[in-house]
Phi, psi and omega in degrees: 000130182278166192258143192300127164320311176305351185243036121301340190249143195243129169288145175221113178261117155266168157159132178264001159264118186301318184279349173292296158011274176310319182303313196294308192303299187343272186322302160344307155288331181277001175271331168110001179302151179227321210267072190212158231211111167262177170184137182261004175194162233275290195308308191299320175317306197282349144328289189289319233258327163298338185266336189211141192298112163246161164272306200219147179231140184249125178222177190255144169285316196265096169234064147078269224232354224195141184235143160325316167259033072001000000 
């Protein structure tokens, strides 16, 4: 079985609700994503992205004190 394009890629889920989290990673994984990197609020997001290279970010627009776009 070939491997997905996408699982070249490292994923970042923000979102401050845990089971949207999960939903989002589910699919992801059924997308063939392998590389994927959660955070429930805008500093642990801005955590991982000093520790590990991601290509694409998923965010919740509304996360509390920080917005997605923030």
């Amino acid at each position: 079985m070939a491997l997905s394009p996408l699982s070249k890629l490292a994923f970042l889920v923000v979102d401050d609700n845990a089971n949207m989290v999960q939903i989002v990673k589910t699919v992801l994984k059924s997308f063939g994503v392998v590389h994927i990197y959660d955070a429930h609020n805008v500093a642990e997001g801005l955590g991982v992205l000093k520790q590990f290279a991601i290509d694409i970010v998923m965010l919740d627009y509304n996360l509390g004190f920080m917005d997605g776009i923030d």
